[in-house]
Structures are given as C-alpha cells and as structure tokens.
C-alpha positions in Angstrom: 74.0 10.6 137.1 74.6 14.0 136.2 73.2 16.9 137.9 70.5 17.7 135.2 69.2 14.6 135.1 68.9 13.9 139.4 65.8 15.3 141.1 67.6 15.0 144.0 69.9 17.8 143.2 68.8 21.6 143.0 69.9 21.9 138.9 67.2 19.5 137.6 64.4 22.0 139.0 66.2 24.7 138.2 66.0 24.1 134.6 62.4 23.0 134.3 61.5 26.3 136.1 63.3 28.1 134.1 62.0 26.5 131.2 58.4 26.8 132.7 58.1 23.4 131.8 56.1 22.5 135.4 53.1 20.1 134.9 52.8 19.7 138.3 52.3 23.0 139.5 48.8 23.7 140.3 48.9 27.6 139.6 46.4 27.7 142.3 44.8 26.2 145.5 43.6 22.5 145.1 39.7 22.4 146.5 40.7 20.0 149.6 43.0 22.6 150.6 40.4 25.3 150.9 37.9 22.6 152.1 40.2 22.0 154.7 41.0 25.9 155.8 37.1 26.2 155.8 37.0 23.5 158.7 40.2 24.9 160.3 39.0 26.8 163.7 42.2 27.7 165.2 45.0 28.4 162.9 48.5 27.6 164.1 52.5 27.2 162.1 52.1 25.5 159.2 55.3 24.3 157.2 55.5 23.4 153.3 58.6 21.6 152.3 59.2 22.0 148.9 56.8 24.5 148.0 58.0 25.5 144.4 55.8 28.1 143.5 54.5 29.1 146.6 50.8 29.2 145.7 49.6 27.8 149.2 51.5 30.2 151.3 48.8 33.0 150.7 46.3 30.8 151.4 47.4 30.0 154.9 48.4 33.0 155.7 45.2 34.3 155.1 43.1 31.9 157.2 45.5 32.8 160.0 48.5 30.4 159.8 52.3 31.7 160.4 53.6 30.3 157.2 57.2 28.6 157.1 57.9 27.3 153.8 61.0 26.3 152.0 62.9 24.7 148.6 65.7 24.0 147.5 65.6 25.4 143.7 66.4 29.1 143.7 64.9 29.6 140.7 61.5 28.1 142.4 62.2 30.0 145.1 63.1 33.3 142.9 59.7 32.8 141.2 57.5 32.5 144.3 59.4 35.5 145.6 58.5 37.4 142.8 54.5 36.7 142.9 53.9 36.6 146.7 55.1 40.7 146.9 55.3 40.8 150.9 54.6 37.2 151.8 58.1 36.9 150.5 59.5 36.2 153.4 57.9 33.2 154.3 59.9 31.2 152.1 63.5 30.0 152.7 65.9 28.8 150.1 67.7 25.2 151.5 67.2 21.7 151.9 64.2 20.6 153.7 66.6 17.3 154.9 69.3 19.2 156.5 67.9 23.1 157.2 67.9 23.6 160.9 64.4 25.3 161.8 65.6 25.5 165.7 63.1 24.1 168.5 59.9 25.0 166.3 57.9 21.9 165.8 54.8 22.7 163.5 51.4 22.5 164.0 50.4 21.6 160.1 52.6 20.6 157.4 51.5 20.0 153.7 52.3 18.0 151.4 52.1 18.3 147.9 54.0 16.7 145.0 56.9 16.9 147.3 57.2 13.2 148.6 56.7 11.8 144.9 59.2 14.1 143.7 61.7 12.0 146.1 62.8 8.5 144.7 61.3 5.6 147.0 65.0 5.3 148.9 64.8 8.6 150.3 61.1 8.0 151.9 61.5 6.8 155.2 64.5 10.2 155.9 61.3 11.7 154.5 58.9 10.1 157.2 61.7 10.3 159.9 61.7 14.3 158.9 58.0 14.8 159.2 58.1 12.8 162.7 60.5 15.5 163.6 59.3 18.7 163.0 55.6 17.6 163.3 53.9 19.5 166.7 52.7 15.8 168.9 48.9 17.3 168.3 50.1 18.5 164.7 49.3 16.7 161.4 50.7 16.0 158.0 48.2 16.8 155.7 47.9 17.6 152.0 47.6 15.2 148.6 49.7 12.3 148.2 50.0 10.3 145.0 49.4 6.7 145.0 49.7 4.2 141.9 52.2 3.1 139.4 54.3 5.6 136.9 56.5 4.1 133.9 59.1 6.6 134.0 59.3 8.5 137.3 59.1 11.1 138.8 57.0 11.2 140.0 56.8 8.4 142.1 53.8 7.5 143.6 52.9 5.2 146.5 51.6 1.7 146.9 49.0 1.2 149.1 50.3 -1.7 150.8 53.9 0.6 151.0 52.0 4.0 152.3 51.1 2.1 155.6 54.9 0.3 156.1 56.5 3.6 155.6 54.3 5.8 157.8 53.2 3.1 160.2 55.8 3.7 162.8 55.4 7.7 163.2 51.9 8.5 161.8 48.0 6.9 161.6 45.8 7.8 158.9 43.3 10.1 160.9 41.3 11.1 157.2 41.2 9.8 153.2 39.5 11.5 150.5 39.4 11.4 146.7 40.3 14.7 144.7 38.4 16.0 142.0 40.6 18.4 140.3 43.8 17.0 140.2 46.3 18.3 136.5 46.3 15.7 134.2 49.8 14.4 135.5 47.9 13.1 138.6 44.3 12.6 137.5 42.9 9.3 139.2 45.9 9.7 141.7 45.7 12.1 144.2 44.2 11.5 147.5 43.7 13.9 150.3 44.9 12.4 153.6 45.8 13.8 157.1 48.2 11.8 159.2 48.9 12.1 163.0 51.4 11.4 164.8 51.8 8.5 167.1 52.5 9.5 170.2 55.1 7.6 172.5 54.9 7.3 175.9 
C-alpha cells in the first residue's frame, strides 16, 4: 500500500490538508465539548492525540486546562500553528503511538475522529495507549463514531466491539447523542466519557 493511500502513514493527511479536502474537521467546537467545559469545576492536563486542526486547544485552554496536544501530519500541524497565534505551542509534531510524554499522566484526554481514523487492528495499541497516559481519576472523553461505513475511513465502532476493546482498561461512566455532528458522521457520533479501571 503506498504511502498516499495508508492513513496510517503521515503523507495521506498531508495531502488532504493540503488539498483542504477535510470533511471531518469541525472548524469549530462540537456543543458536548462546551457542555462539558460548562460542568468542568476544576480544570486539570488535558491531552488531544491527533488534533489536526487544533480547534479544541483554545477551548481548553480557556476554561483553564494545560493543553498538550499532538499529530503526526506537519501540514495539520503547520495549519493549527498558523491559526492558534500563541497557543502554538501546545501542539507537538510526532506520533501519538511512540512520542515519549515523560512521567505526565493526564487528567482528560479527548477524542475526536482520531480512533476511527485508525483501522480496527490498531485499536486495542489505541486502548493500551489511553490506559497509559490516562491520570487513574482521569477520563477519556470526547465523540466516538459507532456504525458501519462502506469504504473506510473512517471506521466506526460496533457496539457489541466498543465494550470488548475498552472493557479491560475503561467503564463507560457517561453516553449521549450529538446533535450537530458534519454530515460525514450524522446519526453516528456519540458523546461518552470512559474511566479507568483501577487495579489493585
């Protein structure tokens, strides 16, 4: 599989950035994400793997989070630079799977778009990762696709699947439908919050 055509290499979001050709950016905040800042009374790290166009990072920054987010397309990255001005620095350019963030562990991380982007193979490195770098009190929180797709990506979940894969590492703490999903997603999307399991 060539570069160009593998959404698991850098290249094939590289060129539909370029391109603008992005259906799946938001080009704004999704209302669950506010809704959720609103309830958020003590702001901690938040981390947002594959954040393309960066639109979130302002928003947690300015509810109080310390913002850590990252991607692995420098032309996404290049792009989020460009718009966020001095919140530039939030975002690093490498791969979410092997970047070494040190000790931090993280009290939030959100999801969007980025698990579906991943085929199904890669999923439970995905879940292992989250396990990882999730605080033990943290949460992974954010909208997470669930149906069937013809021609991925993306590549949503099944519901029978979502609870093998996180099962182990996580419980479903919170499930909500969204209302203004892009068209890509419409009828999709859900807003959930996981938490980890904690071992003894």
């Amino acid at each position: 599989m060539g570069e160009s055509t593998n959404s698991t290499h850098p290249d094939f979001w590289n060129r539909r950035y370029a391109a603008g050709n992005t259906p799946w950016d938001f080009h704004g905040i999704p209302e669950a994400l506010t809704s959720f800042l609103h309830r958020s009374s003590s702001p901690g790290t938040v981390l947002i793997p594959g954040c393309g166009s960066g639109h979130e990072i302002k928003a947690f920054h300015d509810a109080g989070f310390a913002v850590t987010a990252i991607d692995f397309s420098p032309v996404a990255v290049d792009k989020a630079r460009l718009q966020l001005g001095p919140l530039s620095e939030k975002i690093v350019l490498g791969d979410f799977f092997s970047f070494d963030f040190g000790p931090r562990r993280f009290d939030l991380i959100y999801e969007r778009t980025f698990l579906c982007s991943l085929s199904p193979a890669r999923w439970p490195r995905y879940v292992a990762r989250m396990a990882e770098l999730c605080a033990p009190d943290g949460r992974l929180i954010g909208l997470f696709l669930y149906g069937q797709e013809p021609d991925p990506p993306p590549y949503p979940l099944a519901e029978n699947h979502a609870g093998e894969l996180f099962g182990r590492n996580f419980r479903l703490v919170h499930t909500a439908p969204v209302s203004d999903s892009l068209p890509l997603f419409r009828g999709m999307e859900r807003w959930q919050e996981w938490q980890p399991i904690r071992r003894c």
